[in-house]
C-alpha positions in Angstrom: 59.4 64.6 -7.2 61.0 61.3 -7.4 61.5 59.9 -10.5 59.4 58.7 -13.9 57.9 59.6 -17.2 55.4 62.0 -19.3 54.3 62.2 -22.3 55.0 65.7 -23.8 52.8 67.9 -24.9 52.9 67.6 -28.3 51.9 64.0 -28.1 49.0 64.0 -25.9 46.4 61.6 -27.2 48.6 60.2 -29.4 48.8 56.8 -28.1 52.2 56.7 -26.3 53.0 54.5 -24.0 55.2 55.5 -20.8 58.6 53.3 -20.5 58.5 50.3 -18.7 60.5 47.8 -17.4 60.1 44.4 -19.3 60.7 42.1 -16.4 61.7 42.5 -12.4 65.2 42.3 -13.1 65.5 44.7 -15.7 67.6 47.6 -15.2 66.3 49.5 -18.0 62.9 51.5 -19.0 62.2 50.6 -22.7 61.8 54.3 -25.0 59.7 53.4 -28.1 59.2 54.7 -31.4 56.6 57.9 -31.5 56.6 57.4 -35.2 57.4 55.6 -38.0 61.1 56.4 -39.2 62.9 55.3 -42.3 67.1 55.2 -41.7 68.6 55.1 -45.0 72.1 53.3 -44.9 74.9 55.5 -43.5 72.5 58.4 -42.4 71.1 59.7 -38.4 67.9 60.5 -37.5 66.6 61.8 -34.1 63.6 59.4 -33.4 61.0 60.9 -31.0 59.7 59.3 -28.4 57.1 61.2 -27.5 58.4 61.3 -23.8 60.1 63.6 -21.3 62.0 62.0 -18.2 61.6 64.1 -14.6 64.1 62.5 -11.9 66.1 64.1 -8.6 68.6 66.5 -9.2 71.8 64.4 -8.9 70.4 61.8 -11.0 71.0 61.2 -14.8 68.9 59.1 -17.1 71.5 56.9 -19.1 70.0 55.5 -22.6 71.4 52.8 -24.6 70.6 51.2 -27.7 68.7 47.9 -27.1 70.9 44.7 -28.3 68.4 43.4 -30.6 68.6 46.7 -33.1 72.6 47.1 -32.8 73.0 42.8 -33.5 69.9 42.6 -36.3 69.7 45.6 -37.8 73.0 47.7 -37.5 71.8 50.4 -36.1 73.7 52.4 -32.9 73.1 55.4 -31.1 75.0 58.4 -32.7 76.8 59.0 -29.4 77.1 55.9 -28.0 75.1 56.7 -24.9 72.8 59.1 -24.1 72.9 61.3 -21.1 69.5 63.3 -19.7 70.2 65.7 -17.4 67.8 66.3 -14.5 67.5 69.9 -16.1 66.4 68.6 -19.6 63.0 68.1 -17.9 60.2 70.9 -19.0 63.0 72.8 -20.8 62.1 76.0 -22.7 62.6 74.7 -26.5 61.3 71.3 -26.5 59.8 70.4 -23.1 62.1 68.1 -22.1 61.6 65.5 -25.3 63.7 62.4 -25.4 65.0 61.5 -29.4 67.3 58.6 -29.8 69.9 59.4 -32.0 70.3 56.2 -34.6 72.7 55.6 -37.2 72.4 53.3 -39.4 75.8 51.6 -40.6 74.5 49.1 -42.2 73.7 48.7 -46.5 69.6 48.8 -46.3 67.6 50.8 -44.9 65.9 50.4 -41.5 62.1 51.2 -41.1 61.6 51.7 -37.2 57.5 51.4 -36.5 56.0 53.7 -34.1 55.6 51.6 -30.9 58.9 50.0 -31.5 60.8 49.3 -28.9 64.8 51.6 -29.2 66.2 51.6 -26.0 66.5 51.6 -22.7 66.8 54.2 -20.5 68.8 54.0 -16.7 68.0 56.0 -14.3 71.6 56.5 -11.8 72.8 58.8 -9.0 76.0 60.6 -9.5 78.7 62.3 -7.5 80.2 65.6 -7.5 83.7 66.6 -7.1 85.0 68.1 -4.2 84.8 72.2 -5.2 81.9 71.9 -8.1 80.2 75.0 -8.5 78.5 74.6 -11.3 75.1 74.3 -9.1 75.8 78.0 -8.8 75.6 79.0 -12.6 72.6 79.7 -14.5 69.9 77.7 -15.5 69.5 75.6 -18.2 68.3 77.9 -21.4 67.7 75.2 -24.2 66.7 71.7 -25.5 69.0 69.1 -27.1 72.9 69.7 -26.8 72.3 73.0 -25.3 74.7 72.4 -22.0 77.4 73.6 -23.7 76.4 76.4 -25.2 
């Protein structure tokens, strides 16, 4: 299975472009803008990206807000940094579909541009703790924020 990118369903033929690296030294895959989005000062929004991440079980995809759009334009991710479980991928209520959560915290609004470039996206290992069972429990049963349910 490795590791990579799909677009989801719901975006077929739409144009999206998988994330990429922007140079060989790059840590991060660039997520883009599926659509155009308007951010009114001091308000979120969950900005598709038209993409779904697949990647080794004890692996996380790590996504942080690109430099240019927290300096520029005030904008930072809602929760500082996203986390993508491996179990995210093909999930039951939304396939596994990557949104950046922005906040605007700035005085003017922010029109983001579909093909826009958000933020970046790290694939890492991690490590377990001596006892962990949680490998043991059920399966993931939902979309977004649904681990803790």
């Amino acid at each position: 299975m490795s590791r990579g990118f799909e677009v989801v369903s719901a975006y077929d033929g739409k144009g999206i472009t998988l994330p990429l690296r922007s140079t060989a030294a790059s840590a991060g895959y660039d997520l883009s803008a599926a659509e155009d989005t308007i951010i009114f000062p001091g308000e979120m929004a969950m900005v598709p990206t038209g993409v779904k991440a697949y990647m080794e079980p004890d692996e996380v995809l790590y996504i942080h807000i690109r430099s240019s759009l927290a300096v520029k334009r005030q904008l930072v991710l809602m929760n500082s940094v996203g986390v993508v479980d491996a179990d995210y991928y093909n999930n039951p209520d939304n396939e596994g579909h990557i949104f950046i959560a922005l906040w605007n915290r700035g005085k003017e609004a922010v029109t983001l541009k579909a093909g826009e470039r958000l933020a970046q996206g790290v694939f890492m290992k991690y490590l377990l703790a001596d006892g962990d069972t949680a490998g043991k429990g059920q399966d993931r049963q939902g979309g977004f924020g649904s681990t803790g349910k």
